[in-house]
N, CA, C and O of each residue as an XYZ file, in Angstrom:
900
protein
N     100.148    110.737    107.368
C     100.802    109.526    107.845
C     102.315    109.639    107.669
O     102.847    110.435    106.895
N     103.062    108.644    108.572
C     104.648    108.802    108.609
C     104.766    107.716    108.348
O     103.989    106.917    108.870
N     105.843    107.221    107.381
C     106.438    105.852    107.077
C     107.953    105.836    106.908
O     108.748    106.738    106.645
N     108.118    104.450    107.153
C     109.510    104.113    107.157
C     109.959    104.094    105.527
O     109.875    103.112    104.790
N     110.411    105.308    105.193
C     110.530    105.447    103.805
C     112.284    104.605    103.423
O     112.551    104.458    102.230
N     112.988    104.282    104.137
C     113.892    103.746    104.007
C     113.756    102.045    103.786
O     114.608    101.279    103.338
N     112.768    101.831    104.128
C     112.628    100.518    104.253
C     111.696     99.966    102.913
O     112.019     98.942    102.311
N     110.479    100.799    102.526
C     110.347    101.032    101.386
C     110.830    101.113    100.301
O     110.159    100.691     99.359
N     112.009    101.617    100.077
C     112.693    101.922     99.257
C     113.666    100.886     99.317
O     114.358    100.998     98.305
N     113.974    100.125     99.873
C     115.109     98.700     99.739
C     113.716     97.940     99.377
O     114.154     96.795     99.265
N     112.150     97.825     99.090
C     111.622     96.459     99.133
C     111.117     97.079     97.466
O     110.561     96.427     96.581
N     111.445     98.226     97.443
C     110.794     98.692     95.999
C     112.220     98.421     94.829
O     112.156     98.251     93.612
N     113.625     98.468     95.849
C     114.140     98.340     94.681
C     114.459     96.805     94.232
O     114.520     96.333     93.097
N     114.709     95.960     95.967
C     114.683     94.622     95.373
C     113.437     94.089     94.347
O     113.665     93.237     93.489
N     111.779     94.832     94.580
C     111.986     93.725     93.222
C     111.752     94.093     92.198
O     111.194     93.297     91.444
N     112.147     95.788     91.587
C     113.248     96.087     90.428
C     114.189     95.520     89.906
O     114.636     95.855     88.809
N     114.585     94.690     90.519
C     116.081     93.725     90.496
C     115.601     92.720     90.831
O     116.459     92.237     91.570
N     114.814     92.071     90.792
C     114.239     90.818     90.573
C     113.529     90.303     88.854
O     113.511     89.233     88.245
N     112.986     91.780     88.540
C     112.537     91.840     87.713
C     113.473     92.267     86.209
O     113.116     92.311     85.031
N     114.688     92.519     86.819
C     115.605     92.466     85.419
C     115.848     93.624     85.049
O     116.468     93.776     83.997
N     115.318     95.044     86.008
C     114.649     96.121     85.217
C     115.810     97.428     85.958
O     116.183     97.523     87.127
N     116.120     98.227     84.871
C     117.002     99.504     85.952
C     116.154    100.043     85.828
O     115.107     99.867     85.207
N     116.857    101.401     86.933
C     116.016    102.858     86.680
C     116.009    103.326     85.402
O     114.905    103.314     84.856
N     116.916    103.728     84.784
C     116.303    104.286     83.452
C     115.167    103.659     82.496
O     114.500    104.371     81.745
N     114.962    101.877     82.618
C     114.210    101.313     82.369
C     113.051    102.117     82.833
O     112.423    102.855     82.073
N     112.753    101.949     84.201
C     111.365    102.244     84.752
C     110.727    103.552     84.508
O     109.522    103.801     84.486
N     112.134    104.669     84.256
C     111.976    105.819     84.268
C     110.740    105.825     82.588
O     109.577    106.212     82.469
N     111.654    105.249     81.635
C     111.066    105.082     80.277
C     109.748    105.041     80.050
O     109.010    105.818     79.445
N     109.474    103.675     80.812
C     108.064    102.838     80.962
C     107.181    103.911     81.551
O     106.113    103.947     80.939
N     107.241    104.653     82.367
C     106.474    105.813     82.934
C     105.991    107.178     82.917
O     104.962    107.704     83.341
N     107.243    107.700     82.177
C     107.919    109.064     82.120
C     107.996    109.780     83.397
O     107.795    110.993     83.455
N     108.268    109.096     84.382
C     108.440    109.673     85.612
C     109.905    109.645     85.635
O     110.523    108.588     85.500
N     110.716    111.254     85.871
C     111.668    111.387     86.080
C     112.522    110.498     87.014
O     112.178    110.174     88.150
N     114.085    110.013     86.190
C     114.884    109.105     87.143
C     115.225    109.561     88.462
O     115.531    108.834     89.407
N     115.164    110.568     88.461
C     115.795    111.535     89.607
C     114.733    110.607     90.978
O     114.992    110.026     92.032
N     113.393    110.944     90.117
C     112.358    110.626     90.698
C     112.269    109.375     91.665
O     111.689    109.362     92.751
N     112.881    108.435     91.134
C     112.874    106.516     91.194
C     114.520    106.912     91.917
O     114.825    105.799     92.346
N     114.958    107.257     92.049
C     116.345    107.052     93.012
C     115.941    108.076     94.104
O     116.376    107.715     95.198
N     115.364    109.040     94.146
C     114.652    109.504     95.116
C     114.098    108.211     96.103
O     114.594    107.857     97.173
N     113.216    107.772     95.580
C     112.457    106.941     96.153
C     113.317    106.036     96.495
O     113.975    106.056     97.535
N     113.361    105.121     95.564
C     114.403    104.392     96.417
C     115.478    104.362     97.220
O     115.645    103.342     97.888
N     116.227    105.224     97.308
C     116.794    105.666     98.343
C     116.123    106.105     99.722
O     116.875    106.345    100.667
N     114.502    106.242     99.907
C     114.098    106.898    100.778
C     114.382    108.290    101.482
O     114.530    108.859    102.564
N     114.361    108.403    100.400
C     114.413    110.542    100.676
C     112.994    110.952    100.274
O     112.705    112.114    100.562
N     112.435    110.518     99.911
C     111.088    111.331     99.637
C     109.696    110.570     99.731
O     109.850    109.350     99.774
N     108.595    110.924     99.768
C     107.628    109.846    100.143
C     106.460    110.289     98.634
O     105.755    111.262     98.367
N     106.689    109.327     98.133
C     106.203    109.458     96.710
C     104.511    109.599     97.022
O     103.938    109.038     97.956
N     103.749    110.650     95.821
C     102.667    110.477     95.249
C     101.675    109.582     95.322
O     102.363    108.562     95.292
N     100.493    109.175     95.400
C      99.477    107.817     95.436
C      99.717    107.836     93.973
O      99.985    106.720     93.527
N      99.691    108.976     92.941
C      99.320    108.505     91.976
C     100.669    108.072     90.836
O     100.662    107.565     89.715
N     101.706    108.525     91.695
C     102.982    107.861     91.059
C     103.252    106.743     91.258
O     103.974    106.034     90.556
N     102.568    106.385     92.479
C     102.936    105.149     92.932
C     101.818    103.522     92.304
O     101.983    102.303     92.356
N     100.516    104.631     91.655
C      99.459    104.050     91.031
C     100.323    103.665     89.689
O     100.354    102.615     89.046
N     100.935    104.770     89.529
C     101.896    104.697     87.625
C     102.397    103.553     87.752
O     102.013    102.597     87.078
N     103.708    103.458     88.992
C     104.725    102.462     88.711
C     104.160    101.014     89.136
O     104.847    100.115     88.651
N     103.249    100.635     89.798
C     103.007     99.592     90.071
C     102.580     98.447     89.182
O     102.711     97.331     89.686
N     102.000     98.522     87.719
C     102.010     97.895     86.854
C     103.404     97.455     86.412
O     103.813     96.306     86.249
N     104.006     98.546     86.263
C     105.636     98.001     85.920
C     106.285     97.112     87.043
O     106.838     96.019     86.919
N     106.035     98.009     88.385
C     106.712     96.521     88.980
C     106.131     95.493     89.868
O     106.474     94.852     90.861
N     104.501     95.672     88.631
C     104.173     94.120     88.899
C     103.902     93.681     90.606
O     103.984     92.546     91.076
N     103.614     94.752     91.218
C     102.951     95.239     92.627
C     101.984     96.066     93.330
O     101.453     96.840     92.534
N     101.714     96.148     94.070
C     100.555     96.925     94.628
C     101.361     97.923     95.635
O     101.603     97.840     96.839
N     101.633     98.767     94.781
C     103.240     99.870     95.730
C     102.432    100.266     96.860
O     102.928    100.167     97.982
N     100.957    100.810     96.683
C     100.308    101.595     97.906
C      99.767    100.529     99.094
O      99.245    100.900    100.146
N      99.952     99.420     98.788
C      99.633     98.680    100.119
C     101.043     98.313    100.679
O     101.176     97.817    101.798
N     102.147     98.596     99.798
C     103.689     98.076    100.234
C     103.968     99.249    100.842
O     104.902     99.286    101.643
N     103.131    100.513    100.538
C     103.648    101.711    101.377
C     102.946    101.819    102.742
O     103.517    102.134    103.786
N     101.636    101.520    102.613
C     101.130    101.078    103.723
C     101.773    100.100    105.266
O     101.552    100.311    106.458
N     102.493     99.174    104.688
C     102.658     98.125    105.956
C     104.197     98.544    105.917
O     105.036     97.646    105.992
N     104.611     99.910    105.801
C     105.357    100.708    106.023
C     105.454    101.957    107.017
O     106.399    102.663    107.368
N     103.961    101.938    107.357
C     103.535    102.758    108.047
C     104.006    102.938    109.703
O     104.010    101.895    110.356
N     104.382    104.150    110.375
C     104.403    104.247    111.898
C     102.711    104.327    112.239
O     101.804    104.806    111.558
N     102.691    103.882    113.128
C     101.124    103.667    113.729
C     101.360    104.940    114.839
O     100.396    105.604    115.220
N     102.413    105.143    115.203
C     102.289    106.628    116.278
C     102.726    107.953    115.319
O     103.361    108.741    116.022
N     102.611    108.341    114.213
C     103.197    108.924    113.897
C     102.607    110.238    114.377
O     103.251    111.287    114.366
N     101.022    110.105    114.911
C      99.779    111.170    115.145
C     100.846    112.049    116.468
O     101.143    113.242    116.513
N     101.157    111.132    117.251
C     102.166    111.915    118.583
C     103.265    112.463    118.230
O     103.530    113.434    118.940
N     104.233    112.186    117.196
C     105.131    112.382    117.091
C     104.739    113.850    115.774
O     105.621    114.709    115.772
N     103.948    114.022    115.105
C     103.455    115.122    114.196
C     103.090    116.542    114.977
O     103.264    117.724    114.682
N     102.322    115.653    116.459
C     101.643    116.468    117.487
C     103.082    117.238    118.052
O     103.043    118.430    117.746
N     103.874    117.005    118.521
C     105.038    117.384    118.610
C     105.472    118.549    118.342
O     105.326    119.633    118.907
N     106.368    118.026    116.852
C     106.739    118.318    116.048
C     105.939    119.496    115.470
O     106.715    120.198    114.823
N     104.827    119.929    115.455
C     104.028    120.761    115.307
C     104.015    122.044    116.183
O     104.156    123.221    115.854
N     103.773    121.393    117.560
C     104.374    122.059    118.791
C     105.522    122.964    118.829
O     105.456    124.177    119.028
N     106.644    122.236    118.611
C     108.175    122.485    118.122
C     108.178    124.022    117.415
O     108.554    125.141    117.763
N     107.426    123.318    116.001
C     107.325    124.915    115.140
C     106.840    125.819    115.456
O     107.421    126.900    115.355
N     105.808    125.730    115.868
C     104.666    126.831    116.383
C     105.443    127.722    117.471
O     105.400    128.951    117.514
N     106.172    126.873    118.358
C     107.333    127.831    119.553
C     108.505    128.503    118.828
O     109.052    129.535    119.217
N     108.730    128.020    118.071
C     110.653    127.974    117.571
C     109.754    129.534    116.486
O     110.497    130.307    115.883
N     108.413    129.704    116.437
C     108.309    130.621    115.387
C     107.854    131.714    115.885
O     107.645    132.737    115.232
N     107.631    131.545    117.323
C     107.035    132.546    118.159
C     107.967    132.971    119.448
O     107.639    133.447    120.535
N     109.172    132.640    118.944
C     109.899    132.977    120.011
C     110.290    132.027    121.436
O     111.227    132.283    122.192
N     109.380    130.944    121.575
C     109.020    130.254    123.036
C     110.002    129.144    122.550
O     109.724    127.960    122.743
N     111.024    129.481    121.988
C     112.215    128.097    122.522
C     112.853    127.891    123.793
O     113.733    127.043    123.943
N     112.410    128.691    124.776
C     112.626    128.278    125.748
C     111.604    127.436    126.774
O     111.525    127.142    127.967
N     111.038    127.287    125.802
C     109.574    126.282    126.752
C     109.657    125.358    126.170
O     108.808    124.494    126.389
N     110.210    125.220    125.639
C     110.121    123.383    124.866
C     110.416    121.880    125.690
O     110.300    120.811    125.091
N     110.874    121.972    127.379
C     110.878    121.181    127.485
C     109.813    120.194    128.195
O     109.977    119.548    129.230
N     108.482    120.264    127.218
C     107.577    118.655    127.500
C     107.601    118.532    126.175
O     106.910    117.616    125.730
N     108.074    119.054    125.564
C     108.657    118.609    123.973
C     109.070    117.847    123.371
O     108.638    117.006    122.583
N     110.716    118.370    124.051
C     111.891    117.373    124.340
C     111.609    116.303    124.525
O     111.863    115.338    123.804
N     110.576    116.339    126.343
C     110.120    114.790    126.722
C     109.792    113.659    125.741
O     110.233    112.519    125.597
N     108.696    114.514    125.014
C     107.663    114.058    124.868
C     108.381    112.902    123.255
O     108.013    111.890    122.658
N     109.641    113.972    123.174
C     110.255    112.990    121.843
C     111.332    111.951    122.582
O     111.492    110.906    121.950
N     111.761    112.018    123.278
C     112.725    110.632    124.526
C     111.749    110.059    124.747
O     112.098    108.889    124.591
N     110.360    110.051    125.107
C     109.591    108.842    125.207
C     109.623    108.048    124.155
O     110.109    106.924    124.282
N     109.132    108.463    122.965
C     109.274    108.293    121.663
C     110.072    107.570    121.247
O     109.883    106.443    120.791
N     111.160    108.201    121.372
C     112.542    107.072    121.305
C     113.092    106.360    121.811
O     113.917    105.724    121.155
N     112.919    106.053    123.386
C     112.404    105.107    124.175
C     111.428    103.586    123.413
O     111.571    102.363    123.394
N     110.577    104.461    122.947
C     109.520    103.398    122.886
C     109.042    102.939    121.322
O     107.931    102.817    120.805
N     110.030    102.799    120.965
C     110.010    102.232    119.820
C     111.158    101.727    119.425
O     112.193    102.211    119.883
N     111.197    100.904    118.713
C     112.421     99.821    118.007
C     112.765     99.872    116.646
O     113.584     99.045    116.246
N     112.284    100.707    115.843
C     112.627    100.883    114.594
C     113.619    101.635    114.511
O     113.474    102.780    114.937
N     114.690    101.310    114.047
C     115.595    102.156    113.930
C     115.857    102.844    113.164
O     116.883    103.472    113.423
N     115.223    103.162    111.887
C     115.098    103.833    110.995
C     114.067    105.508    111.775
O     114.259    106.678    111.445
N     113.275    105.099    112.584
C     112.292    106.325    112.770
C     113.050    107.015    114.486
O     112.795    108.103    115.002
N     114.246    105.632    115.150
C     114.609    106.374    116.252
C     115.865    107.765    115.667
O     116.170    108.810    116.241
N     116.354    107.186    114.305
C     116.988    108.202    113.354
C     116.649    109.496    113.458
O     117.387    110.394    113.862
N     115.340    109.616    113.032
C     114.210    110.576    112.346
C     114.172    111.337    113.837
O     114.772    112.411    113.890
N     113.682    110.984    114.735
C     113.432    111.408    116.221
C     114.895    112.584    116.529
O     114.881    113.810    116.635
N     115.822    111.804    116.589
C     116.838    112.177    117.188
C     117.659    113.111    116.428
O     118.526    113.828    116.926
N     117.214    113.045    114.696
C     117.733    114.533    113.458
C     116.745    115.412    114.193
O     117.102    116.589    114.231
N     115.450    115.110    114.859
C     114.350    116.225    114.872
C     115.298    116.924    116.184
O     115.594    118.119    116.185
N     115.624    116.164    117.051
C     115.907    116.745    118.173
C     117.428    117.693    118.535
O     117.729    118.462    119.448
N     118.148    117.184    117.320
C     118.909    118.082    117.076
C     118.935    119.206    116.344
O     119.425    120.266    116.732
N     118.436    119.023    115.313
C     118.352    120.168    114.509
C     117.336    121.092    115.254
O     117.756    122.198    114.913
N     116.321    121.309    116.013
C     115.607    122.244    117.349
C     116.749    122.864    118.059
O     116.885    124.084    117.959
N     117.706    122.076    118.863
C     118.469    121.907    119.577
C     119.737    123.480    118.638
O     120.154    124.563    119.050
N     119.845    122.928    117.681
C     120.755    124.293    116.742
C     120.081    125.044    116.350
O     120.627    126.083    115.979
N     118.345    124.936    116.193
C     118.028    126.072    115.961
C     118.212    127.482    117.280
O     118.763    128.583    117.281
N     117.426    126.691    118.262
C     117.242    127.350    119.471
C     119.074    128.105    119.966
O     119.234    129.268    120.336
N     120.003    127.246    119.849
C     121.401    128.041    119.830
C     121.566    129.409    118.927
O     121.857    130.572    119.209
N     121.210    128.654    117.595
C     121.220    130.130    116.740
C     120.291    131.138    116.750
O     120.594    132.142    116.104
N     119.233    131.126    117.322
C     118.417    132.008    117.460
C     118.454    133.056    119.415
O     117.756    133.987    119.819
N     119.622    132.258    120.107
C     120.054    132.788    121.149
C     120.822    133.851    120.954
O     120.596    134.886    121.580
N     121.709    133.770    120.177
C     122.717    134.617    119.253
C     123.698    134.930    119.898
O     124.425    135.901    119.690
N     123.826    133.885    120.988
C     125.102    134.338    121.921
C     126.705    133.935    121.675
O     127.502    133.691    122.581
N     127.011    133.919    120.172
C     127.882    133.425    119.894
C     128.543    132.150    119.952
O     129.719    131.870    120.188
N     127.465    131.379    119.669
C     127.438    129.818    119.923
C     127.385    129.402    118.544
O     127.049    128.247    118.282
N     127.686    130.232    117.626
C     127.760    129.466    116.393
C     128.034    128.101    115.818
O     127.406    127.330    115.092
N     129.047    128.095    116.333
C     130.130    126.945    116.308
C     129.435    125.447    117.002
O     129.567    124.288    116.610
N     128.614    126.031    118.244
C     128.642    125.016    118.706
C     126.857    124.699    117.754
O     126.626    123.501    117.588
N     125.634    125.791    117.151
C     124.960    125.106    116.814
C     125.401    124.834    115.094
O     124.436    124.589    114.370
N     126.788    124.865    114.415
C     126.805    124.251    113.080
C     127.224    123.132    113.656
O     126.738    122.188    113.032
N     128.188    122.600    114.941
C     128.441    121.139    115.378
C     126.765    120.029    115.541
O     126.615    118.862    115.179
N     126.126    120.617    115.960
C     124.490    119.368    115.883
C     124.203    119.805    114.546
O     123.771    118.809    113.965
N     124.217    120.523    113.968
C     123.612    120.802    112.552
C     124.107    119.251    111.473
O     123.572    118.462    110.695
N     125.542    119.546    112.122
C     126.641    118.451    111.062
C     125.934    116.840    111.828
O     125.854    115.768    111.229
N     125.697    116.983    112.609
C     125.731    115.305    113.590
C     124.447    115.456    113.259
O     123.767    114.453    113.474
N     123.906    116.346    112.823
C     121.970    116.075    112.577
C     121.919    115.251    111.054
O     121.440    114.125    110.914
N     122.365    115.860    110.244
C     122.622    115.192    108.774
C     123.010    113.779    108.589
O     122.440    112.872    107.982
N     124.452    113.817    109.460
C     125.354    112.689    109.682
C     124.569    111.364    110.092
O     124.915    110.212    109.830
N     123.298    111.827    110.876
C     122.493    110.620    111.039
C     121.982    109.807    109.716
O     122.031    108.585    109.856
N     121.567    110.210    108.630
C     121.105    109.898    107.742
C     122.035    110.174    106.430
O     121.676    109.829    105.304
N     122.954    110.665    106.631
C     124.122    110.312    105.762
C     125.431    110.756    106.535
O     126.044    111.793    106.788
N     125.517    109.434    106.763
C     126.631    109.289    107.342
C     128.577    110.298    107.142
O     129.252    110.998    107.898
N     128.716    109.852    105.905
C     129.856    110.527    105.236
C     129.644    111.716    104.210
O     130.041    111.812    103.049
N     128.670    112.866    105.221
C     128.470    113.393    104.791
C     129.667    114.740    105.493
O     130.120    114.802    106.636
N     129.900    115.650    104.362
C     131.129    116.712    104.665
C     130.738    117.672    103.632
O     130.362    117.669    102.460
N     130.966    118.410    104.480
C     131.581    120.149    104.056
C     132.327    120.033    102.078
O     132.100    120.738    101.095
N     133.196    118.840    102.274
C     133.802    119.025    101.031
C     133.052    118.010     99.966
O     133.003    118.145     98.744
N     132.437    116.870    100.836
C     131.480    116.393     99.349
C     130.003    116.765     99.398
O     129.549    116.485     98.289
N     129.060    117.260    100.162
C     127.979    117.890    100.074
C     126.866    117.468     98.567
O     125.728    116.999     98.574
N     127.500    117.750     97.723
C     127.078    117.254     96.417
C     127.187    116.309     95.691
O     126.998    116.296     94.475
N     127.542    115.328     96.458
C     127.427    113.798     96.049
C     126.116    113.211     96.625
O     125.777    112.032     96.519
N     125.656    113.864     97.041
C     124.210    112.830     97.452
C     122.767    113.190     97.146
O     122.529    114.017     96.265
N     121.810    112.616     97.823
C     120.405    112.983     97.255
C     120.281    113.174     98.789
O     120.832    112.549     99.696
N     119.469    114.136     98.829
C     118.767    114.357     99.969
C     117.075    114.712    100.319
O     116.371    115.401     99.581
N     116.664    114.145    101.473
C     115.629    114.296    102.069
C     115.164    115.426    101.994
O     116.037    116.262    101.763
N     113.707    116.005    102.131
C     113.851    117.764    102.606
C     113.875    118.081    103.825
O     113.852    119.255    104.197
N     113.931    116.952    104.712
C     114.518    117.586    105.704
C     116.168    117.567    105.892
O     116.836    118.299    106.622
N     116.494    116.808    105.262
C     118.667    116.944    104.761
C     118.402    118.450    104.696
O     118.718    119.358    105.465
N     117.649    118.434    103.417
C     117.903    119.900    102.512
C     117.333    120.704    103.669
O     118.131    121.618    103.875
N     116.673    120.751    104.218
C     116.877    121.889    105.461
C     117.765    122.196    106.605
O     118.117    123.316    106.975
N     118.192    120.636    107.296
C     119.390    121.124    107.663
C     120.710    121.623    106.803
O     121.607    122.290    107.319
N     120.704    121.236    105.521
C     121.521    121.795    104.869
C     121.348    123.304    104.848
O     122.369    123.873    105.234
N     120.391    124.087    104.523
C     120.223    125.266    103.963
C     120.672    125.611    105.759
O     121.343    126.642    105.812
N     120.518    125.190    106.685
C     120.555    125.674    107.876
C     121.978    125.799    108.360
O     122.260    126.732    109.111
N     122.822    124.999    108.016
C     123.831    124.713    107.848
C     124.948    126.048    107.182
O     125.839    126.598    107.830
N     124.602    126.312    105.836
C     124.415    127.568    105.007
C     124.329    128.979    105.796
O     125.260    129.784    105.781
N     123.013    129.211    106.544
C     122.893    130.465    107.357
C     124.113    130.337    108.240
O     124.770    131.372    108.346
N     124.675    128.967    109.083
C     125.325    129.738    110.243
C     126.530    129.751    109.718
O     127.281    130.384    110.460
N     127.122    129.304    108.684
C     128.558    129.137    107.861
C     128.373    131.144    107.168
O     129.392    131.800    106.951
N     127.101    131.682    106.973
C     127.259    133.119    106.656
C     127.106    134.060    107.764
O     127.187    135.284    107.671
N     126.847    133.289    108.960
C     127.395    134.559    110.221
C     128.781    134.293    110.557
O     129.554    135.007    111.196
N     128.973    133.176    110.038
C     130.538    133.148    110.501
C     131.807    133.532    109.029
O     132.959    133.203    108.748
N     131.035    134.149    108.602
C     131.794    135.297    107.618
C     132.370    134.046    106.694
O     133.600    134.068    106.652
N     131.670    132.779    105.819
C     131.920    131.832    105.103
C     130.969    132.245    104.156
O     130.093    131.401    103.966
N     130.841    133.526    103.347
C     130.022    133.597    102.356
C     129.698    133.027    101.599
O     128.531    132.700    101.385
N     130.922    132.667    100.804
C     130.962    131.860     99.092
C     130.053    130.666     99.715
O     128.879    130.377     99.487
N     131.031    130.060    100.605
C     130.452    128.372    100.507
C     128.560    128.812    100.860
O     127.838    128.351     99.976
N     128.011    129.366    101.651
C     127.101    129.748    102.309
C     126.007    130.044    101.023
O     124.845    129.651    101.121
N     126.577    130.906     99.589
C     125.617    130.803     98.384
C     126.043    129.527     97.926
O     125.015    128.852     97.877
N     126.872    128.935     97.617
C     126.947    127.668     97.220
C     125.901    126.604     97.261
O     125.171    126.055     96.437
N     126.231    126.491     99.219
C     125.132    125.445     99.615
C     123.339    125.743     99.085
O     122.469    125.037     98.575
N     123.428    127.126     99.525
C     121.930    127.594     99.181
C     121.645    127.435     97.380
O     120.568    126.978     96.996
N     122.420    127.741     96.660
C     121.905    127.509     95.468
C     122.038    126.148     94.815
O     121.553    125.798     93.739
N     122.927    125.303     95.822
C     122.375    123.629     95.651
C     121.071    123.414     95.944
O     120.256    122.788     95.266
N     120.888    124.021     97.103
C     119.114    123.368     97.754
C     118.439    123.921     97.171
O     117.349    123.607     97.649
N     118.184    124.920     96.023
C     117.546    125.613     95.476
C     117.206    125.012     94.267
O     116.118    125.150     93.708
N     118.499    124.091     93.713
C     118.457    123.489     92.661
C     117.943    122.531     93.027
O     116.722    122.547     92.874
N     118.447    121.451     93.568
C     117.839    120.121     94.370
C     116.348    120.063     94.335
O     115.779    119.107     93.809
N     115.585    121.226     94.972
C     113.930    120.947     95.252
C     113.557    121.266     93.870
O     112.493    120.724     93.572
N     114.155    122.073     92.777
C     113.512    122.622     92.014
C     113.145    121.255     91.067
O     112.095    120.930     90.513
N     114.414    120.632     91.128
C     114.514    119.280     89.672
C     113.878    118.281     89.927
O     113.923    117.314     89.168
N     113.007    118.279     91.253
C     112.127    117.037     91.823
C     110.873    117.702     92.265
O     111.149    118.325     93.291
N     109.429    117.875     91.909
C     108.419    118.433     91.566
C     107.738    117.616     92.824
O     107.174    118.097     93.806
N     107.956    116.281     92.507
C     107.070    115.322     93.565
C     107.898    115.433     95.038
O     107.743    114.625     95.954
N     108.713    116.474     95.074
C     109.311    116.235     96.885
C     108.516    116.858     97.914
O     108.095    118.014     97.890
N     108.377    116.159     98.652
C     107.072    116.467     99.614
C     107.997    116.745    100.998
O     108.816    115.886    101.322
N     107.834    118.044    101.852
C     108.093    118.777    103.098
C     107.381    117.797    103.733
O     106.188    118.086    103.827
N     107.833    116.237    104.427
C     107.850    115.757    105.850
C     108.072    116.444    107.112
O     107.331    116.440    108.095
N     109.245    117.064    106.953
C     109.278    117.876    108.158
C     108.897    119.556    108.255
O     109.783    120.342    108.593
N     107.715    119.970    107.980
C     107.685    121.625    107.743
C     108.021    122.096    108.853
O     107.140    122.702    109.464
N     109.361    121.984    109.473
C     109.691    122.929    110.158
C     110.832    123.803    109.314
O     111.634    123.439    108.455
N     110.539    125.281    109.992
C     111.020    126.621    109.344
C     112.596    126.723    109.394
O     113.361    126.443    110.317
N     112.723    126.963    108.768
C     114.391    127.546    108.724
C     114.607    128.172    109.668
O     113.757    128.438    110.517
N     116.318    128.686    109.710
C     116.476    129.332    110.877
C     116.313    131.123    110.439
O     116.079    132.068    111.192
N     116.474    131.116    109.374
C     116.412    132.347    108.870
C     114.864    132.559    108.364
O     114.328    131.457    108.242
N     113.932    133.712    108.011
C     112.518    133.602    107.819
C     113.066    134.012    106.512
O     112.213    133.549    105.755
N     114.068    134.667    105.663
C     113.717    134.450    104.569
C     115.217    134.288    104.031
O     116.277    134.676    104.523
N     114.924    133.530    102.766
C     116.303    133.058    101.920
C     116.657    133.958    101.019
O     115.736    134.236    100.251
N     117.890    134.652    100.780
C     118.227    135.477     99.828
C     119.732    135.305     99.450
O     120.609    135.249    100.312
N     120.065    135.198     97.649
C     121.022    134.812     96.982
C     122.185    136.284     96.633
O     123.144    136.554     95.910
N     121.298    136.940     97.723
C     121.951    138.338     96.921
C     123.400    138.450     98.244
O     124.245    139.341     98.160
């Protein structure tokens, strides 16, 4: 299932704050890492049943039915996709992708949430830079430009020079790491291990982060060397 994890996460923290209670509070009461609870609430990650079984005594709710009527009811088409997507982008056939494409402009067309027309339109860019960088026709430039406007959807003031001020999604953290590969064909080494051994750190210190989007990197394998 796909949910509006952003929206979740503003109804989980208001009534944290109804209830008098911070994160380090909740963190206490649980032993579920803080990292964990600003994860969530922020909507970067789509928590556990059984974390969500933990915290719900504390906040005095039934989190898995609040995650529930959170739910996209199409998410089955949009997975179907997206599935599609990978399976080409991994076999070479990025050039057939367009009932793909379509099939995600209907999508975004036809729906009103604006939180998931977000989600649609990071998917459709970040494809969009993969398929550039995997052309290799010296379009670098132009696929780290959707790479940056792919992120930018979901964090807005996000830059090159603060990068590490935020929490990110795993799909952030993939356009990030993606981000990374084309900054090291364009002979930007340092920053290029930098970024990568942020995202390296990032997934490692959060156990419960769950791959929403398993689509592949642009590179098939990651190396610090």
């Amino acid at each position: 299932m796909f949910y509006n994890l952003e929206l979740f996460g503003e109804n989980l923290k208001e009534i944290r704050k109804a209830l008098k209670l911070n994160q380090k509070e909740i963190s206490e009461a649980t032993n579920i890492n803080e990292s964990t609870i600003r994860r969530i609430e922020n909507g970067k990650v789509l928590p556990q049943l059984n974390t969500l079984e933990i915290l719900s005594p504390i906040y005095k709710y039934d989190l898995i039915s609040l995650l529930i009527k959170c739910r996209f009811d199409d998410y089955s088409v949009f997975c179907k996709i997206k599935n599609k997507i990978e399976f080409k982008l991994d076999n070479g056939e990025q050039h057939t992708l367009h009932s793909e494409f379509k099939g995600l402009n209907v999508l975004l067309s036809s729906t009103e949430n604006s939180y998931y027309k977000n989600l649609i339109n990071q998917l459709l860019l970040f494809t969009e830079a993969t398929i550039i960088y995997k052309d290799n026709n010296n379009n670098n430039n132009s696929a780290l430009t959707k790479l940056l406007k792919a992120i930018k959807i979901t964090t807005p003031t996000f830059s090159l020079d603060n990068y590490t001020s935020f929490v990110y999604s795993s799909m952030e953290l993939r356009i990030l790491m993606n981000i990374a590969f084309v900054l090291n064909r364009l002979n930007n080494k340092e920053i290029y291990l930098e970024i990568m051994e942020f995202c390296v750190n990032a997934v490692d210190t959060d156990r419960v982060l769950l791959l929403q989007f398993p689509i592949h990197f642009l590179e098939s394998e990651i190396s610090l060397l």
